[in-house]
SEKOL-214289 format. One record per residue: residue number from 1; residue in one letter; x negated, y, z of N, C-alpha, C in turn; chain. Coordinates in nm, 2 decimals. Each point is the difference from the previous one (the first is absolute). Layout:
REM SEKOL-214289
<tifi i="NUM" aa="a" n_X="X" n_Y="Y" n_Z="Z" ca_X="X" ca_Y="Y" ca_Z="Z" c_X="X" c_Y="Y" c_Z="Z" ch="A"/>
...
REM end
This chain:
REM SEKOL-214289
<tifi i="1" aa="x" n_X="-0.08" n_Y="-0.12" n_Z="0.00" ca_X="0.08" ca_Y="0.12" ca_Z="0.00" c_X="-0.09" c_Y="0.12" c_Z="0.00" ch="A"/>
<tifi i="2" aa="x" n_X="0.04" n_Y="0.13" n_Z="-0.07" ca_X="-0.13" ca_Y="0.12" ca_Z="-0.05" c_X="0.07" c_Y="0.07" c_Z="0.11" ch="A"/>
<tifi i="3" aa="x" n_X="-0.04" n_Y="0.07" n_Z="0.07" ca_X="0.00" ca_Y="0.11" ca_Z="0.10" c_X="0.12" c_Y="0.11" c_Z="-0.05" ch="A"/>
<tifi i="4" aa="x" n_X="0.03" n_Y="0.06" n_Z="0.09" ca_X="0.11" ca_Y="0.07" ca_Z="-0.02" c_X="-0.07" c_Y="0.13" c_Z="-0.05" ch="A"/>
<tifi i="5" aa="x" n_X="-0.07" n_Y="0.00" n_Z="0.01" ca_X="-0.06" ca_Y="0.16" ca_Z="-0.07" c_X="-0.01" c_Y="0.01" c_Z="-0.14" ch="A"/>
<tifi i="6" aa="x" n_X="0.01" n_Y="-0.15" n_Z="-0.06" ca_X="-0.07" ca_Y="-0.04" ca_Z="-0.11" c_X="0.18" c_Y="0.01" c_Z="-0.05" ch="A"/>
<tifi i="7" aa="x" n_X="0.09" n_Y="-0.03" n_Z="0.08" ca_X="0.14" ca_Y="0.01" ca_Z="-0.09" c_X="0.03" c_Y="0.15" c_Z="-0.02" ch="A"/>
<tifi i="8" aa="x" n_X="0.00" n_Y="0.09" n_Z="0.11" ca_X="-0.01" ca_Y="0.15" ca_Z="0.02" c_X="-0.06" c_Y="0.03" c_Z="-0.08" ch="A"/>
<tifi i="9" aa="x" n_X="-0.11" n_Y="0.01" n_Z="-0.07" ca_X="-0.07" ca_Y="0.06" ca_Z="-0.10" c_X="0.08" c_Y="-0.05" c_Z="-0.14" ch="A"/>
<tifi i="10" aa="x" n_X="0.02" n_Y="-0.13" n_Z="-0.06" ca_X="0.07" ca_Y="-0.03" ca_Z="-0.09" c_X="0.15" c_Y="0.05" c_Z="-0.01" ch="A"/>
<tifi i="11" aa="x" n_X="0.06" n_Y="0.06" n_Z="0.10" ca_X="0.13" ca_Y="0.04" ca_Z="-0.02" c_X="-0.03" c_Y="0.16" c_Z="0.01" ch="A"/>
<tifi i="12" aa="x" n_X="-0.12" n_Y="0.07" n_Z="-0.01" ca_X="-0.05" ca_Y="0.13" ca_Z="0.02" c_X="0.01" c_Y="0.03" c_Z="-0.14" ch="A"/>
<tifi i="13" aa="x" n_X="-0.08" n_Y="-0.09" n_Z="-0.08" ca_X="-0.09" ca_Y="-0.03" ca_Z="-0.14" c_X="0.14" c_Y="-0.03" c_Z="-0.05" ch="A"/>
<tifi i="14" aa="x" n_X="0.06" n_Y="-0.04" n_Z="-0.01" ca_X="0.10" ca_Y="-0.10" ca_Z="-0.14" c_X="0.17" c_Y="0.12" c_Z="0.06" ch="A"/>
<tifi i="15" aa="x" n_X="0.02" n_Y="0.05" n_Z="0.11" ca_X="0.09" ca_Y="0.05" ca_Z="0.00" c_X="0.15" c_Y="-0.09" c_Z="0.05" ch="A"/>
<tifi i="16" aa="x" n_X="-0.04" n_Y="-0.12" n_Z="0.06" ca_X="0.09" ca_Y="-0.09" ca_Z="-0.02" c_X="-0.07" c_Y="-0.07" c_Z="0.13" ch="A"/>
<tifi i="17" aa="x" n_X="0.12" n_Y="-0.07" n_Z="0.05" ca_X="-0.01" ca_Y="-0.09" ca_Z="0.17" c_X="-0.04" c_Y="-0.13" c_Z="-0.10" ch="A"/>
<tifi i="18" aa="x" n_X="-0.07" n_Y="-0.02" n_Z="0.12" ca_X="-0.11" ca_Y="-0.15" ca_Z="-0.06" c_X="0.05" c_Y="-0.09" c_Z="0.13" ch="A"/>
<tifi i="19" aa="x" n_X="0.05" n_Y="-0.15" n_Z="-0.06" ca_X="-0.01" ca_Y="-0.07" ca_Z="0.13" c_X="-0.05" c_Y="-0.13" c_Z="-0.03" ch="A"/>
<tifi i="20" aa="x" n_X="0.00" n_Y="-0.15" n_Z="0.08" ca_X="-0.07" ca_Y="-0.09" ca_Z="-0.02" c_X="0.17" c_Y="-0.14" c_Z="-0.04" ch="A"/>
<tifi i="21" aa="x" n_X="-0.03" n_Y="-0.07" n_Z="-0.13" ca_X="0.10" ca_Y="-0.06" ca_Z="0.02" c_X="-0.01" c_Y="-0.12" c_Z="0.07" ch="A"/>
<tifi i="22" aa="x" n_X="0.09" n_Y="-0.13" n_Z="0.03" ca_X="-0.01" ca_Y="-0.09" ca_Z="0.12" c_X="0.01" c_Y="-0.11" c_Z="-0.10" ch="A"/>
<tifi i="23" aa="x" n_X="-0.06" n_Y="-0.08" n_Z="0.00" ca_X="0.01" ca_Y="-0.16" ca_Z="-0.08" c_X="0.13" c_Y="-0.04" c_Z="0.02" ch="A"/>
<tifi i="24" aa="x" n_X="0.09" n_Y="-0.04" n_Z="-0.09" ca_X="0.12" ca_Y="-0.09" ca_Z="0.09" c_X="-0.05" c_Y="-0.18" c_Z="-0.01" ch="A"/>
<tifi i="25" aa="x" n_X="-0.06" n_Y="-0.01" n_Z="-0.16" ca_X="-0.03" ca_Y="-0.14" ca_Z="-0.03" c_X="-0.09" c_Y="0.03" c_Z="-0.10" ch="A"/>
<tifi i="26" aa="x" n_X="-0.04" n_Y="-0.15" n_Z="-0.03" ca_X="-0.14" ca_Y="0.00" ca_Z="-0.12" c_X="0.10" c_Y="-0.08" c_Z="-0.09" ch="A"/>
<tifi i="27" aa="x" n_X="0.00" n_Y="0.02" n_Z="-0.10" ca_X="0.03" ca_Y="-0.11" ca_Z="-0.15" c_X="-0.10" c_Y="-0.02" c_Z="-0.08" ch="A"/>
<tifi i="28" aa="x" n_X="-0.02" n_Y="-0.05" n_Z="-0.10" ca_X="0.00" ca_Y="-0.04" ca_Z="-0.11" c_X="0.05" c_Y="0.07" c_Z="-0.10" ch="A"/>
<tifi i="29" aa="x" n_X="-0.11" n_Y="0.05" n_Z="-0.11" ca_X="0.12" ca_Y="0.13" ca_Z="-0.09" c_X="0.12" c_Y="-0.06" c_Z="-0.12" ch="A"/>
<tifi i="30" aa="x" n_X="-0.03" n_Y="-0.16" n_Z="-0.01" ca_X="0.07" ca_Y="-0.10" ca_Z="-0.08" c_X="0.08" c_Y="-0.02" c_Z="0.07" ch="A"/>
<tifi i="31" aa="x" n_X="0.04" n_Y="-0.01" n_Z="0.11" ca_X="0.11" ca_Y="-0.02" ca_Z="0.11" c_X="0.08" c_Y="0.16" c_Z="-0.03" ch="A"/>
<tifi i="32" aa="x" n_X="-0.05" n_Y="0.11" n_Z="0.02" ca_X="0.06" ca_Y="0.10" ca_Z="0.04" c_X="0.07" c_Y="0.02" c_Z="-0.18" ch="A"/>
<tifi i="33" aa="x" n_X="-0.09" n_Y="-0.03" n_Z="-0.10" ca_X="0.08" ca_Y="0.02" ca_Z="-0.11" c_X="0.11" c_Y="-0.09" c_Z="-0.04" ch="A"/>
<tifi i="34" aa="x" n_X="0.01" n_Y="-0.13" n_Z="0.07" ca_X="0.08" ca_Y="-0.06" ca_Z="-0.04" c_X="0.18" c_Y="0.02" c_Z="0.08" ch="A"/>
<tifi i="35" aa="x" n_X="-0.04" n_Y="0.11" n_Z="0.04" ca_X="0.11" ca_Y="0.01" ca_Z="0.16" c_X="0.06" c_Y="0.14" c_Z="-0.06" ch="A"/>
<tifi i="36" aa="x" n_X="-0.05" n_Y="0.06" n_Z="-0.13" ca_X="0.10" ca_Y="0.10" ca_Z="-0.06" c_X="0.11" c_Y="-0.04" c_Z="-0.09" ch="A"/>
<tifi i="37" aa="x" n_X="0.08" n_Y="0.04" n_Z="-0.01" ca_X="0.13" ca_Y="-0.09" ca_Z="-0.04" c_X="0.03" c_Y="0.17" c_Z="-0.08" ch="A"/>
<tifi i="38" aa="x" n_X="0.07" n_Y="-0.05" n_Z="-0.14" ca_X="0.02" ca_Y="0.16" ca_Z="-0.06" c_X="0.10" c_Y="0.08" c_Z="0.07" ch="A"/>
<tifi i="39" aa="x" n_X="0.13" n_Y="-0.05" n_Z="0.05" ca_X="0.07" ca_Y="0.06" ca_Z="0.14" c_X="-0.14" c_Y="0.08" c_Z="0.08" ch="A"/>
<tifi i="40" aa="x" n_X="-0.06" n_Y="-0.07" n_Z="0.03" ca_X="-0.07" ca_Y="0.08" ca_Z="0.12" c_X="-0.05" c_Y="0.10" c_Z="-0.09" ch="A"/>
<tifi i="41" aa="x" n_X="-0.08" n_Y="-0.02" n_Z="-0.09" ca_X="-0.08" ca_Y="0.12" ca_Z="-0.08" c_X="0.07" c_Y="0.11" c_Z="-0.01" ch="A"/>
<tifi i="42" aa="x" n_X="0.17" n_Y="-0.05" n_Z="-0.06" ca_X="0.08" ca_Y="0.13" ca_Z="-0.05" c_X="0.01" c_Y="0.10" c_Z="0.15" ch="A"/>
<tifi i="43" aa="x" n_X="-0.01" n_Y="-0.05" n_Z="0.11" ca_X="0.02" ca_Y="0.07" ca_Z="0.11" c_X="-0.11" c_Y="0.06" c_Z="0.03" ch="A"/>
<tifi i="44" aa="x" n_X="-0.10" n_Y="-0.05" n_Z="-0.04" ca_X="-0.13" ca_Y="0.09" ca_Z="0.07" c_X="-0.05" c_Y="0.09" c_Z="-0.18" ch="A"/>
<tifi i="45" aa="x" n_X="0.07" n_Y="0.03" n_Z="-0.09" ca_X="0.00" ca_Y="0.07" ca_Z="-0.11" c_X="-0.03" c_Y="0.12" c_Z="0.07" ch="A"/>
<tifi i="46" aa="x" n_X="0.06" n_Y="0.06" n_Z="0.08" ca_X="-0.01" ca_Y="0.14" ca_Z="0.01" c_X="-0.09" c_Y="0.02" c_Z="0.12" ch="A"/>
<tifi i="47" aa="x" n_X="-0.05" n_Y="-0.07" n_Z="0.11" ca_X="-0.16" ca_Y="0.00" ca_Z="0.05" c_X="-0.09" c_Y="0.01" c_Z="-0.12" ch="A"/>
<tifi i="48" aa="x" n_X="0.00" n_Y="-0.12" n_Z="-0.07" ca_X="-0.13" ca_Y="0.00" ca_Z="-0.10" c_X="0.01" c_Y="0.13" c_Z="-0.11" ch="A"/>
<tifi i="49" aa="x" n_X="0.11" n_Y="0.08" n_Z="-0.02" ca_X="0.00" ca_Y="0.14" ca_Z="-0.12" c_X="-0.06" c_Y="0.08" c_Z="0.11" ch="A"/>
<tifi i="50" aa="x" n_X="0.02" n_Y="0.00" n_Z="0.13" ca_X="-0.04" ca_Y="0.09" ca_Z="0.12" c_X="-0.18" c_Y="0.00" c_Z="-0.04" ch="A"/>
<tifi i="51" aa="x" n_X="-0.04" n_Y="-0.17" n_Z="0.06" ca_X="-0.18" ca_Y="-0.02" ca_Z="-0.01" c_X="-0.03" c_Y="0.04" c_Z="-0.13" ch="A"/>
<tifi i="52" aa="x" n_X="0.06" n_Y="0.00" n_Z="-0.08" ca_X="-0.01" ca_Y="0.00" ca_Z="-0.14" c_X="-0.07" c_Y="0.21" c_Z="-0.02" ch="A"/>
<tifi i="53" aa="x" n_X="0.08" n_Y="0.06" n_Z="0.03" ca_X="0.01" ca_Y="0.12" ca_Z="0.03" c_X="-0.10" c_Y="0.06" c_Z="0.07" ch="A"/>
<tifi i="54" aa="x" n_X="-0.02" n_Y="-0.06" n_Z="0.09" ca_X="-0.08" ca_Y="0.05" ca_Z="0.07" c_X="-0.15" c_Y="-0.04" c_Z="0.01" ch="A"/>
<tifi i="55" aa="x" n_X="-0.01" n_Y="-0.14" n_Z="-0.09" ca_X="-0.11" ca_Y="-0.04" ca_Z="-0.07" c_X="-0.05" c_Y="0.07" c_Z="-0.06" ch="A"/>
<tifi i="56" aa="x" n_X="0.08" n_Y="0.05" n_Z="-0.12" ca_X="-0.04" ca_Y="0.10" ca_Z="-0.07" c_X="-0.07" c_Y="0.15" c_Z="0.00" ch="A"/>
<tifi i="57" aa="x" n_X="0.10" n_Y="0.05" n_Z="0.09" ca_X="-0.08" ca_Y="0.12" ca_Z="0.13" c_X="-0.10" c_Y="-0.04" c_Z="0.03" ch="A"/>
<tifi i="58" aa="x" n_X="-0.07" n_Y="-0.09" n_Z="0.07" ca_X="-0.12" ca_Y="0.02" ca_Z="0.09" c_X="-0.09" c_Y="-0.02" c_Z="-0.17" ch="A"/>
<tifi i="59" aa="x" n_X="0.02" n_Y="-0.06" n_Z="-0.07" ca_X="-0.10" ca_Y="-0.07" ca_Z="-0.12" c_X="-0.03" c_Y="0.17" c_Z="-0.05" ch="A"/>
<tifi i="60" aa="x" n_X="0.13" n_Y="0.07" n_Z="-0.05" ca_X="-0.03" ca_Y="0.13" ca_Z="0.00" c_X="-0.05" c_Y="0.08" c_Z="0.06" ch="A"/>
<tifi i="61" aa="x" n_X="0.01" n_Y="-0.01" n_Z="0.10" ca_X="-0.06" ca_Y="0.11" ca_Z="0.14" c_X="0.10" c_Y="0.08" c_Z="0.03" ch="A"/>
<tifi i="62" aa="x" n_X="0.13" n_Y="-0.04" n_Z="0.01" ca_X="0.07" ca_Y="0.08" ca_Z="0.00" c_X="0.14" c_Y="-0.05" c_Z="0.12" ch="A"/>
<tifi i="63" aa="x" n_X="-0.09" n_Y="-0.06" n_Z="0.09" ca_X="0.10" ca_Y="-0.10" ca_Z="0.13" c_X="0.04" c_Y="0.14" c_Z="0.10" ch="A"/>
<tifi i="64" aa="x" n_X="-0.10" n_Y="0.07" n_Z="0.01" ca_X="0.02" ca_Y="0.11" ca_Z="0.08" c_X="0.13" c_Y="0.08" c_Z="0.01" ch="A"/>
<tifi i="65" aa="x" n_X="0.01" n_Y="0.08" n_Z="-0.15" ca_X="0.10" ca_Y="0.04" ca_Z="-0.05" c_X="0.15" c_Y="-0.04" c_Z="0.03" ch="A"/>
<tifi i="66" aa="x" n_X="-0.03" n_Y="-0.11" n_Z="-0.04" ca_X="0.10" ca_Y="-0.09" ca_Z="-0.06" c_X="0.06" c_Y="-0.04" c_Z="0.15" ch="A"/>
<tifi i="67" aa="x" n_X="-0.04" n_Y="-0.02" n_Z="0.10" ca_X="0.04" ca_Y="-0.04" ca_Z="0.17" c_X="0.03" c_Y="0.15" c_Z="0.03" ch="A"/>
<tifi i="68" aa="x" n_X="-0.07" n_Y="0.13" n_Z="-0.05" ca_X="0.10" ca_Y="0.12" ca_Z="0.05" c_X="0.12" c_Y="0.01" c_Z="-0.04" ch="A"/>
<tifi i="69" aa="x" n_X="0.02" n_Y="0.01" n_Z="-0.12" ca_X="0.11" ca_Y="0.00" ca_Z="-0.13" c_X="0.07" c_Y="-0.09" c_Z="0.05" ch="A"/>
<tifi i="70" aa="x" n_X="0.03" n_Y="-0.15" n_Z="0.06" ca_X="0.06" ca_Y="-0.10" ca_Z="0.05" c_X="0.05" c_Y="0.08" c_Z="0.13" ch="A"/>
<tifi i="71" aa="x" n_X="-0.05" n_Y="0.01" n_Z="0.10" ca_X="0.06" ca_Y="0.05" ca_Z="0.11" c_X="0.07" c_Y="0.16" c_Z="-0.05" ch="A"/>
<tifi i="72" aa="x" n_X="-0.06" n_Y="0.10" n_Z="-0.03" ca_X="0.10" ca_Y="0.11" ca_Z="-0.06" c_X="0.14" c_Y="-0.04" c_Z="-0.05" ch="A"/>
<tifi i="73" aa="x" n_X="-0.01" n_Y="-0.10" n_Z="-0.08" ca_X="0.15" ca_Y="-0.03" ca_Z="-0.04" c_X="0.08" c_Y="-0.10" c_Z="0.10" ch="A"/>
<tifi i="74" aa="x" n_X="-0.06" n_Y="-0.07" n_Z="0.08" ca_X="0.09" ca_Y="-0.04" ca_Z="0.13" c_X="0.04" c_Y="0.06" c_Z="0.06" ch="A"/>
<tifi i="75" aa="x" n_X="-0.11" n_Y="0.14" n_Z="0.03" ca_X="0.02" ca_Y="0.10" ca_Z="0.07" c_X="0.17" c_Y="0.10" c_Z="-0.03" ch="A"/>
<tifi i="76" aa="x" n_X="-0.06" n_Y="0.02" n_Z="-0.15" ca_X="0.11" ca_Y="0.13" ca_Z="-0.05" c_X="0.09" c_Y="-0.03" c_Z="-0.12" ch="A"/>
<tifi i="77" aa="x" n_X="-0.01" n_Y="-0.16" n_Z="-0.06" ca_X="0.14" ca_Y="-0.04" ca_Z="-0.08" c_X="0.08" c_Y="-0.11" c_Z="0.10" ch="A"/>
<tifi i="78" aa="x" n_X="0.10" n_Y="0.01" n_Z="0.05" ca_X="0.08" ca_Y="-0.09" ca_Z="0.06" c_X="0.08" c_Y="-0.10" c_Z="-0.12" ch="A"/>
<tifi i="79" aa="x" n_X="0.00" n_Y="0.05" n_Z="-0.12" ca_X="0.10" ca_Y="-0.06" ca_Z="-0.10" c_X="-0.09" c_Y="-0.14" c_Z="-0.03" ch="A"/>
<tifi i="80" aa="x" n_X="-0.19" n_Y="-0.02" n_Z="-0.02" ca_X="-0.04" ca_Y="-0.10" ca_Z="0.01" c_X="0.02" c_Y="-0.08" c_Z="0.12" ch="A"/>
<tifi i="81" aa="x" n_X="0.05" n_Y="-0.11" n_Z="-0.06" ca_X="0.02" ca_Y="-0.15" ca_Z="0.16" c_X="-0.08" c_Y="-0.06" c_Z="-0.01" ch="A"/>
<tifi i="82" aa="x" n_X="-0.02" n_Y="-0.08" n_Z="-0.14" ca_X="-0.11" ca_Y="-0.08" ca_Z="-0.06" c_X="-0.15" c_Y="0.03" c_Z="0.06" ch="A"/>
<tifi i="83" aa="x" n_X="-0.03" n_Y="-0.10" n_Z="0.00" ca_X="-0.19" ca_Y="0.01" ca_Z="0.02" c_X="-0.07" c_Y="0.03" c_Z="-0.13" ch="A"/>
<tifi i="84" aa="x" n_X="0.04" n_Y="-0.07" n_Z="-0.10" ca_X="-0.03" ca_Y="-0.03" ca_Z="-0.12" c_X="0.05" c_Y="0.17" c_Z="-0.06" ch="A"/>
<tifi i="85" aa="x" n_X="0.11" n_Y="0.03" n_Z="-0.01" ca_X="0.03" ca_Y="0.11" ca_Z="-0.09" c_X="-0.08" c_Y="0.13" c_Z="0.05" ch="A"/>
<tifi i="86" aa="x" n_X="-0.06" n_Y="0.02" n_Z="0.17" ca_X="-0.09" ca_Y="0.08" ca_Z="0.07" c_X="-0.17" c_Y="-0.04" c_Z="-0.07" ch="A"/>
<tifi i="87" aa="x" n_X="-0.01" n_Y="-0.15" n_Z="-0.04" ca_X="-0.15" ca_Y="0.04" ca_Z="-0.03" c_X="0.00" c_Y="0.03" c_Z="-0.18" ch="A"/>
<tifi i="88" aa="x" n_X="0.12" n_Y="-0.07" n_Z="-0.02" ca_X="-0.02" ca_Y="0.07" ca_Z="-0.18" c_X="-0.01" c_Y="0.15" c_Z="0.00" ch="A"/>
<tifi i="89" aa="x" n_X="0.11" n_Y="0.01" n_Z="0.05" ca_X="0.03" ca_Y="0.16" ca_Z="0.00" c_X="-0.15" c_Y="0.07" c_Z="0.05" ch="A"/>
<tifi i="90" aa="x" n_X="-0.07" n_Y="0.00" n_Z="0.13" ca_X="-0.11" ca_Y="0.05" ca_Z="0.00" c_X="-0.12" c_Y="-0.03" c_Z="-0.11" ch="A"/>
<tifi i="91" aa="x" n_X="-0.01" n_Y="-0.13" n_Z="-0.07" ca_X="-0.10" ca_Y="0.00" ca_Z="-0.09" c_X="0.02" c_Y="0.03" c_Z="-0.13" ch="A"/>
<tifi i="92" aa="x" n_X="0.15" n_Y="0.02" n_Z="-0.03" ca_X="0.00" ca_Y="0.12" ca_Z="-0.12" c_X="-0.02" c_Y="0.14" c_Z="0.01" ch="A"/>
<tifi i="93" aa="x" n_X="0.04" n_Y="0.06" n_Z="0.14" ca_X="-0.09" ca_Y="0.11" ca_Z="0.04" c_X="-0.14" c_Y="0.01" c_Z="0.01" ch="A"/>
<tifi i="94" aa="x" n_X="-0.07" n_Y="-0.14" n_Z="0.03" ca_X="-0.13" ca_Y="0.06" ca_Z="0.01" c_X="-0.06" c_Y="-0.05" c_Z="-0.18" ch="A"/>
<tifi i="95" aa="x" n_X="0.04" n_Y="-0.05" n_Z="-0.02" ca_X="-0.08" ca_Y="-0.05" ca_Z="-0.14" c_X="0.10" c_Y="0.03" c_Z="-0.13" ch="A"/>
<tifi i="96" aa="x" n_X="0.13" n_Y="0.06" n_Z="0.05" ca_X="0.06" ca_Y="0.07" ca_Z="-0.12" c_X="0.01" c_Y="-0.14" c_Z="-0.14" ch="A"/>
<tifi i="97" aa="x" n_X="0.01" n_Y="-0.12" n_Z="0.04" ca_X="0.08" ca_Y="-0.09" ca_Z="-0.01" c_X="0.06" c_Y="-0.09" c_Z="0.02" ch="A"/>
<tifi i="98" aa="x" n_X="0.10" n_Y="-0.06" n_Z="-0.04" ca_X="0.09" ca_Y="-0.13" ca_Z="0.12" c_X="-0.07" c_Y="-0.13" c_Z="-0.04" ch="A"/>
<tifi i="99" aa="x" n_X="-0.02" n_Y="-0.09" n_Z="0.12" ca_X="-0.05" ca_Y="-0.09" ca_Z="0.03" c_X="0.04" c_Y="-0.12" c_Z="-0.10" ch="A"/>
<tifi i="100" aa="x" n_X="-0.08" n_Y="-0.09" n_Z="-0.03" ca_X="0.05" ca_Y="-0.14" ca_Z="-0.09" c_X="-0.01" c_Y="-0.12" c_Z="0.04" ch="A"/>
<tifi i="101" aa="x" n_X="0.16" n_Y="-0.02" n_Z="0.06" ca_X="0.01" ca_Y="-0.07" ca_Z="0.07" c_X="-0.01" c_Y="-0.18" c_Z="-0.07" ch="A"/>
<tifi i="102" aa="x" n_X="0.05" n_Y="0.03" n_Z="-0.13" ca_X="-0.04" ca_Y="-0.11" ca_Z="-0.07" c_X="-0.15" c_Y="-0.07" c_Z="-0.02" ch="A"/>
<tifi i="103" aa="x" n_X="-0.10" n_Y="0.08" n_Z="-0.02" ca_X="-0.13" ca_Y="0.00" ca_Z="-0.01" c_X="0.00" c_Y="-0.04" c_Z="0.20" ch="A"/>
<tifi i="104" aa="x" n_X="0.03" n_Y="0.04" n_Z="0.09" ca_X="-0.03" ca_Y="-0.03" ca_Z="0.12" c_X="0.08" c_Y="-0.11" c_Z="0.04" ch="A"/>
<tifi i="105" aa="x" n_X="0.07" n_Y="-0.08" n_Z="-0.04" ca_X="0.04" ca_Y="-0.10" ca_Z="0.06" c_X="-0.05" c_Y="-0.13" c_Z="-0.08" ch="A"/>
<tifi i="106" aa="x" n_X="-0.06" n_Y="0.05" n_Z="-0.14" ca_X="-0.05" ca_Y="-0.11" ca_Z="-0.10" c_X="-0.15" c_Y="-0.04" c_Z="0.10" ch="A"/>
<tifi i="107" aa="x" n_X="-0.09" n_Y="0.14" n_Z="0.04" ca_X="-0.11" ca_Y="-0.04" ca_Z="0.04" c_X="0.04" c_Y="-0.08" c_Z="0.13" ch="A"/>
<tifi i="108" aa="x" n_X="0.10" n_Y="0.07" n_Z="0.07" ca_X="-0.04" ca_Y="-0.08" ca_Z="0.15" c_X="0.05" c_Y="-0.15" c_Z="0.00" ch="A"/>
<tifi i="109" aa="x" n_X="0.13" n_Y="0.00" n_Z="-0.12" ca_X="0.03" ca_Y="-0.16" ca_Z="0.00" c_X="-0.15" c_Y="-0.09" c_Z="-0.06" ch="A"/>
<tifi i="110" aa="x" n_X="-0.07" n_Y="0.07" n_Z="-0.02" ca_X="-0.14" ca_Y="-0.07" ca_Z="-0.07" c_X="-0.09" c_Y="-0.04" c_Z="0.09" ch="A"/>
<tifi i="111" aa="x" n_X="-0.01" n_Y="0.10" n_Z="0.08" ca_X="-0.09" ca_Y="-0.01" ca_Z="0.12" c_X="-0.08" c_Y="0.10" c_Z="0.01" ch="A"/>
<tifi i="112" aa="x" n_X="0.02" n_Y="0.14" n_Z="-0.10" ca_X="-0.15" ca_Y="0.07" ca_Z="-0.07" c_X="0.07" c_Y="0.15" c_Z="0.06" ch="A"/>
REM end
């Protein structure tokens, strides 16, 4: 475990709370793929346009932004409920255009 000063500084640096995640179990990655069922996929569709989105951001340098612009509109549009229509909506504001969600569900059903 890294010292607590060493999390304090990373949440100083990145702008963002840093915490440690907890093992629940160990698998097998041939186990864990064989245990998606396309029901389950269609449900986790709009997590993965989320990672997808936000993949993108950090590849760009542009996660920063893009986590202000996210909370601003939690903040000051009530009309978004969606998670998903909050991070499109911010990443056509910061990159001035909409997300491809087709191209992002082809790569993540791939693995890539």
């Amino acid at each position: 475990m890294l010292p607590e000063i060493v999390y304090k500084k990373a949440t100083d640096e990145f702008g963002t709370p840093v915490g440690v995640a907890r093992i629940t179990g160990y698998k097998k990655k041939t186990d864990h793929i064989d245990e998606i069922t396309s029901e389950a996929y269609k449900q986790l569709s709009t997590e993965l346009d989320i990672n997808w989105i936000i993949t993108e951001t950090v590849l760009d340098g542009n996660y920063k932004e893009l986590q202000r612009e996210v909370y601003n509109l939690k903040k000051t549009n009530k009309r978004l409920k969606s998670e998903l229509s909050i991070y499109k909506k911010a990443f056509k504001k910061i990159n001035g255009t909409n997300t491809n969600n087709t191209e992002s569900r082809t790569l993540q059903s791939a693995g890539g």
